[in-house]
C-alpha positions in Angstrom: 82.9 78.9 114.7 79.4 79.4 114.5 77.1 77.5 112.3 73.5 78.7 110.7 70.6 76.6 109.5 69.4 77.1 106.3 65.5 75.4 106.2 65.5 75.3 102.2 68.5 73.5 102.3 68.2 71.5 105.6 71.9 72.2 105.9 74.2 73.9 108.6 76.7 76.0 107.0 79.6 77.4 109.2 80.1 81.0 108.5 82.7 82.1 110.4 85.3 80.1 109.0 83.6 82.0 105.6 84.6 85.2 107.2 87.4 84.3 108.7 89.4 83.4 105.4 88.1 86.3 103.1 89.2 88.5 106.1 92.4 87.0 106.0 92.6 87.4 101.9 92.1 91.4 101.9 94.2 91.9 104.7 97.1 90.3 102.8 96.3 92.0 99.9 96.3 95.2 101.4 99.6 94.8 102.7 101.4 93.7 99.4 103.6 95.4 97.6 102.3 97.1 94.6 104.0 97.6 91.1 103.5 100.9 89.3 100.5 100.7 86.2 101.6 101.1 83.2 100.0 103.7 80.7 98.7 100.9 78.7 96.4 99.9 81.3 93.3 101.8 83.0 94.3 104.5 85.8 92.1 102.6 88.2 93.0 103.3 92.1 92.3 99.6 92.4 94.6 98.1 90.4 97.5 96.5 92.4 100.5 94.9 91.2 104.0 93.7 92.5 107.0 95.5 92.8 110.3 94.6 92.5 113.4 96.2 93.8 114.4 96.9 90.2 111.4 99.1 89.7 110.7 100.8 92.4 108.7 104.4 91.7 110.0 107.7 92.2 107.9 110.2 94.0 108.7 114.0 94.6 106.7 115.5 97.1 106.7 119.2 96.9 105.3 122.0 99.6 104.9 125.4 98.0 103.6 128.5 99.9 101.9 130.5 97.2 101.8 134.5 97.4 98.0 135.9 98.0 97.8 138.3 95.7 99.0 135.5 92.9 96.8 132.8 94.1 94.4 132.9 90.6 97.4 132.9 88.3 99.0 130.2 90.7 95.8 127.9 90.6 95.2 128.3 86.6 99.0 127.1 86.0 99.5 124.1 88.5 96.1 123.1 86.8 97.6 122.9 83.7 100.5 121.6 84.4 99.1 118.7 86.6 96.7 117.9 83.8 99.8 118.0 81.4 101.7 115.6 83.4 99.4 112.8 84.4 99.6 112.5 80.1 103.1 112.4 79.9 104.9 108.9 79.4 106.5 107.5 82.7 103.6 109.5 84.8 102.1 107.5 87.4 100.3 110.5 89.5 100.3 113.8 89.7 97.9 115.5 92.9 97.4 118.6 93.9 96.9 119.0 97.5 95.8 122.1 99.2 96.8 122.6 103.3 93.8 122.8 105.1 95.1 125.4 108.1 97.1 127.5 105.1 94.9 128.2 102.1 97.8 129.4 100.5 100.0 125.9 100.9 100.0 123.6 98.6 101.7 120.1 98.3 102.1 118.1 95.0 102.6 114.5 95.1 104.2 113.6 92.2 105.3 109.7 91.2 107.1 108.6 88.5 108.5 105.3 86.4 111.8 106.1 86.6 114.3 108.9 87.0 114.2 109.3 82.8 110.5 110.2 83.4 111.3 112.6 85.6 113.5 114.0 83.3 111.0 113.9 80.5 108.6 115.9 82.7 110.9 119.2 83.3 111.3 119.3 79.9 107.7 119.9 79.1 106.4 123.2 78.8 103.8 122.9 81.7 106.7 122.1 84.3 108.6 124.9 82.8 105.7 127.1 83.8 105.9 126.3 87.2 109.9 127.5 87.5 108.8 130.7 85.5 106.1 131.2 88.1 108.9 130.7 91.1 111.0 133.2 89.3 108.9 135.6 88.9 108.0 135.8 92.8 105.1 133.9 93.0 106.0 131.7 96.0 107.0 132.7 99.3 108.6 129.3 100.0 109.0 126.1 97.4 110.1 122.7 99.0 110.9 119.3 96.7 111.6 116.1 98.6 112.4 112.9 96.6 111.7 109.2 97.6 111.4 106.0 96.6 108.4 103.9 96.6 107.4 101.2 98.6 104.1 100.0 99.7 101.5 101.5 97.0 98.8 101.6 95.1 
């Protein structure tokens, strides 16, 4: 501990104890479990909540290698349909993520409520887009990875 002397006060005050708890308080907090926010609420990166095991996110992860010559068309779409899908009901987040070493590789990190919002979401006419870009032979290579989430904001 160390103490400082404040002369308007005349007091001592010992400020690494000070330190030493609000330390402890955000480390904690970093290292809680977080609940998914609900659409009612503000999209806030801060906001932090518990989860339970009951209701637990789902997140798909996708890698997609995108053709050259179709990287406009490509880029106008999954701008749509991210846009499209961070609205939708059950969406928690919906990024975009382009590969630094590949600028043709792109990875979505996608996380939902619950499997019914997934379901919801490949219904919509902005996911559908995305398998008509596929099909047409617009990626070279599309990857889709589900998990569960655990430790999140």
């Amino acid at each position: 501990y160390f103490f400082l002397y404040d002369p308007r006060t005349k007091q001592r005050t010992m400020k690494f104890a000070t330190l030493l708890i609000a330390a402890a308080a955000v480390t904690t907090s970093a290292f809680t479990p977080h609940q998914p926010r609900s659409h009612s609420t503000s999209r806030s990166f801060s906001s932090r909540f518990t989860l339970s095991s009951s209701t637990m996110p789902i997140c798909i992860v996708v890698e997609a290698e995108i053709k050259e010559d179709r990287m406009d068309e490509f880029l106008d779409m999954i701008e749509k349909n991210a846009i499209g899908s961070r609205a939708e009901p059950g969406c928690i987040r919906f990024d975009v993520l382009q590969a630094e070493d590949a600028p043709n590789k792109f990875f979505f990190y996608e996380v939902y409520e619950n499997a019914e919002a997934i379901a919801h979401h490949k219904e919509q006419p902005h996911y559908l887009a995305w398998g008509a870009f596929k099909e047409s032979g617009g990626t070279l290579s599309s990857v889709s990875k589900k998990a569960s989430g655990k430790f999140m904001t």
